[in-house]
C-alpha positions as CSV (number, residue, x, y, z in Angstrom):
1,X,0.0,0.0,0.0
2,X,1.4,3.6,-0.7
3,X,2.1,5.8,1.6
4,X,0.3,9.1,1.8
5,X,2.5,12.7,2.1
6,X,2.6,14.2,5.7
7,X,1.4,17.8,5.9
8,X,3.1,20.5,7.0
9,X,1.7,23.5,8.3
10,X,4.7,26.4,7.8
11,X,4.5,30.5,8.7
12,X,7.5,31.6,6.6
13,X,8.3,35.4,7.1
14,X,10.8,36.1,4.5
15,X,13.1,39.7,5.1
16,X,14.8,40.1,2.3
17,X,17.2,43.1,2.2
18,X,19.0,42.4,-1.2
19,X,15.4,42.5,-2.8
20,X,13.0,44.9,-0.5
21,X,11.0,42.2,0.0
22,X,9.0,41.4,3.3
23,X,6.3,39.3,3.7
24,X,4.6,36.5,5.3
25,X,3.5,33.5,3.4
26,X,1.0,30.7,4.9
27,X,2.5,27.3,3.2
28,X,0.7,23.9,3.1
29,X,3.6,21.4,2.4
30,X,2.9,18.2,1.3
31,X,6.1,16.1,1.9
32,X,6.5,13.3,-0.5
33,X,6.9,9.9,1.4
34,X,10.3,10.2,-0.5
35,X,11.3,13.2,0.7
36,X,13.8,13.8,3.2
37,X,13.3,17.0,5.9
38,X,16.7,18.0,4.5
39,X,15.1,18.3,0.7
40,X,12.0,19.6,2.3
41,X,14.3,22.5,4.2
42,X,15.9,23.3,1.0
43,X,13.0,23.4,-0.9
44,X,11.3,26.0,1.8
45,X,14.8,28.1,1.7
46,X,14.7,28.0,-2.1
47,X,10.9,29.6,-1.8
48,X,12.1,32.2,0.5
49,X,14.8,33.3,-2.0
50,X,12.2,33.8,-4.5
51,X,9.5,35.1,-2.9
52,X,6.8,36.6,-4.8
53,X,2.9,37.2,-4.7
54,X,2.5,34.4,-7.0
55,X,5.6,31.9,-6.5
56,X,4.0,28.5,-5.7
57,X,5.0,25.2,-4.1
58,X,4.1,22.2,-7.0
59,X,3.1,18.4,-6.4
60,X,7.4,18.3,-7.1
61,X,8.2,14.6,-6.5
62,X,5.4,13.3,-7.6
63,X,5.2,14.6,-11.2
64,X,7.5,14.8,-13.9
65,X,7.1,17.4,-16.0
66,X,6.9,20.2,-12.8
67,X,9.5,21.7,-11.5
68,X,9.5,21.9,-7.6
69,X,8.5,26.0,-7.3
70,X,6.9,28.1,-10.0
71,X,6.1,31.5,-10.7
72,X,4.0,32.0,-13.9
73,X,2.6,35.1,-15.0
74,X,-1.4,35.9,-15.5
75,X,-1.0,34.2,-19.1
76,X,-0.2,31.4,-18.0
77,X,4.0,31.7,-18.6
78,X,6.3,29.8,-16.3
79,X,8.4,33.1,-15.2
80,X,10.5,31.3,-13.0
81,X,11.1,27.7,-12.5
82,X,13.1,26.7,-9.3
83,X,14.2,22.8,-9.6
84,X,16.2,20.8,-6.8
85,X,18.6,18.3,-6.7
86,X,20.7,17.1,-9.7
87,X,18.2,17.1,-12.8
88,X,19.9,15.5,-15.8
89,X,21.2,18.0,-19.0
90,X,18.2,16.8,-20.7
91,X,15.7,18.3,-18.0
92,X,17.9,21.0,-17.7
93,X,17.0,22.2,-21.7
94,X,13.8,21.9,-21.1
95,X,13.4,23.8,-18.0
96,X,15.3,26.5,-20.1
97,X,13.1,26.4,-22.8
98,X,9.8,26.2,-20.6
99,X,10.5,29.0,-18.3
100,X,12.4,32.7,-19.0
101,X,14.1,31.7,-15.7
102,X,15.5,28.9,-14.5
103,X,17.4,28.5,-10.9
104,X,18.4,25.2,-9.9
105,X,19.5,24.7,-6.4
106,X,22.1,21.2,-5.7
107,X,22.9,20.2,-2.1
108,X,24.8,16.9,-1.3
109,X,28.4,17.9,-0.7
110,X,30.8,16.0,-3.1
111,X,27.7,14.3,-5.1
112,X,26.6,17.9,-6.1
113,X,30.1,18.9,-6.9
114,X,30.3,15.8,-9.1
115,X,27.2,16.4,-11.0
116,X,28.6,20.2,-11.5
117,X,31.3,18.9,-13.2
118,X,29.8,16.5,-15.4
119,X,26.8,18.6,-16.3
120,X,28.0,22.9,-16.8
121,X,29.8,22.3,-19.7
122,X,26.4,21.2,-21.2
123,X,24.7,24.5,-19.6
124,X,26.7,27.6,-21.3
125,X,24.6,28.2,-23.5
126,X,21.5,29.2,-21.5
127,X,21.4,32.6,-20.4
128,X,18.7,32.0,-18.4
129,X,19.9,29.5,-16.1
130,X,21.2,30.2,-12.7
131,X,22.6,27.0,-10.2
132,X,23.0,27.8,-6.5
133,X,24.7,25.1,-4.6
134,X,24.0,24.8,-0.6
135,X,26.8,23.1,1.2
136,X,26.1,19.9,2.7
137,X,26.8,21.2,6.2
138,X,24.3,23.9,5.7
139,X,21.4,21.3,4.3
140,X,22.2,19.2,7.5
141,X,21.5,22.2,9.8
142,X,18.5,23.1,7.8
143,X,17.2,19.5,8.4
144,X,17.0,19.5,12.1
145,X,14.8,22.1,12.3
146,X,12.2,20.8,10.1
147,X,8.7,20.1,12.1
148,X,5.1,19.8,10.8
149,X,4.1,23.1,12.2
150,X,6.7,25.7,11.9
151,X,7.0,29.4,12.4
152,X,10.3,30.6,10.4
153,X,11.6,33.7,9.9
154,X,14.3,34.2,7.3
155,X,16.4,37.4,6.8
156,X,18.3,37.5,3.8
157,X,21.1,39.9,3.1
158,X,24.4,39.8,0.8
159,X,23.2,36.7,-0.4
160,X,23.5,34.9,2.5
161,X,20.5,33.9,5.0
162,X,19.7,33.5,8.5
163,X,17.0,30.9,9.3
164,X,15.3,30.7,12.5
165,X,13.1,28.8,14.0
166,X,12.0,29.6,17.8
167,X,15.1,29.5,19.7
168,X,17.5,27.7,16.6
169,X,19.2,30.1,14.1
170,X,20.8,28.4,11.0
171,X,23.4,30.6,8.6
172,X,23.6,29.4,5.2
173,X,25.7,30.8,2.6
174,X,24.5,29.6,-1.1
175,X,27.3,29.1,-3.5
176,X,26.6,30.2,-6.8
177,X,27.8,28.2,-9.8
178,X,26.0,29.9,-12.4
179,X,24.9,32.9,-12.6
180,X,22.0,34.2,-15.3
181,X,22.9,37.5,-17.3
């Protein structure tokens, strides 16, 4: 028998400086029976660095064609397309040539830095593509202080982030890998 996802209940209020943004968002997350509370931290993280009135969480794992975030315009456009993890080159053009902006964020340490290697070559040629690596030390903080109703406030500044949750403060400092003109 399957397993259903487990529901979390998160109050994210996002500061961010380098952007003038500050709001709060009210998230349902449905975590994927697959899904560790790391990937479910970076994927919240990833949110709060794009913040916008109409960024939304997708069903992520459990579809193909989705990335894990989008922001599409009233049209119906995929603006932005935020992907996590290690997609392949092939997902990787077509994010690119689904979305005007694609950011995809890798975590995993030396697995990550692996997949860098073996995929950027393949990814000069889109303008439109940003990759913003979270160290593996930083993803492992993030992870303990997932719980299924969380109040988290994130202030953002130069980049770098400050996550809190009650009395636990996390610093992470995303790498970027490739940057979008």
């Amino acid at each position: 028998m399957a397993q259903n996802a487990t529901i979390y209940k998160i109050e994210l209020s996002i500061s961010d400086m380098d952007r003038h943004y500050y709001e709060i968002h009210k998230l349902t997350v449905a975590k994927h029976p697959s899904e560790t509370d790391e990937r479910l931290m970076v994927r919240i993280v990833a949110f709060a660095l794009n913040a916008h009135e109409h960024l939304e969480l997708t069903k992520g794992l459990s579809t193909d064609n989705e990335p894990d975030i989008w922001q599409k315009s009233l049209s119906g456009e995929i603006d932005v397309w935020v992907a996590l993890g290690l997609p392949s080159e092939k997902v990787i053009r077509q994010s690119c040539s689904k979305a005007a902006k694609v950011i995809i964020y890798p975590y995993g340490g030396r697995t990550a830095e692996v997949w860098w290697d073996k995929v950027k070559k393949g990814t000069t040629r889109f303008d439109n593509l940003r990759v913003i690596n979270f160290s593996e030390a930083d993803t492992a903080a993030l992870a303990k202080l997932a719980s299924r109703a969380m109040k988290l406030q994130v202030n953002i500044q130069d980049g770098d982030l400050m996550v809190s949750v009650d009395e636990s403060v996390v610093y992470v400092a995303p790498g970027t890998w490739k940057g979008a003109a």
